[in-house]
Steps between C-alpha positions, in 0.01 A plus 500: 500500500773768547618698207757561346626842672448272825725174388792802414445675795569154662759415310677815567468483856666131515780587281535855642522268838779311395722799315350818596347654847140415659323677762214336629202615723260808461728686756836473311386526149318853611864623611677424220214663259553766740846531389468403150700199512222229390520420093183277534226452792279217501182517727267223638139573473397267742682662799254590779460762584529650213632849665858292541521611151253697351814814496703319264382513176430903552934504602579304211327764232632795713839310488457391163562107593301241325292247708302207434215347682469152584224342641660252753748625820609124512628494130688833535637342812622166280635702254700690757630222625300525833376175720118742502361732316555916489299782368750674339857436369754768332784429276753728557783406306423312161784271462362242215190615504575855306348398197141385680463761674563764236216305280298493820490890541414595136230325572145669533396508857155333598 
């Protein structure tokens, strides 16, 4: 069921785990938007409440970051490499996963 901006934004986030820079957690991925250091933020819609991250999106267009919804917390988690899931995750350095990301924000947004 998950398209295909979802399966890249996935696919970024496990290679960006292995070569680049994660942060994980609505808490950490709000700082570094904050300081303009995340390339690509990926945010679960299931995460209750939904005030944990309902701020993100709105930093990401003032801080011109691209960001991708996903419906499940415990698939962004998997991806992340995390034992549960997470609402949000933030790459904030690329490594290998340059290329996805680049095609990920030229993307339309939802």
């Amino acid at each position: 069921m998950a398209d295909e901006n979802t399966e890249k934004a996935f696919e970024a986030i496990e290679v960006a785990k292995s070569s680049g820079k994660l942060r994980k957690g609505a808490n950490e991925v709000t700082k570094v938007i904050e300081k303009g250091k995340a390339k690509l933020v990926v945010i679960a819609e299931d995460t209750n409440p939904k005030e944990i991250i309902m701020h993100i999106p709105l930093l990401c267009e003032e801080k011109k970051i691209p960001f991708i919804k996903v419906s499940k917390k415990e698939e962004l988690g998997a991806a992340a490499g995390l034992p549960l899931g997470t609402s949000a995750v933030a790459v904030i350095e690329e490594g290998d996963a340059k290329k996805l990301i680049k095609e990920l924000g030229s993307k339309p947004k939802e």
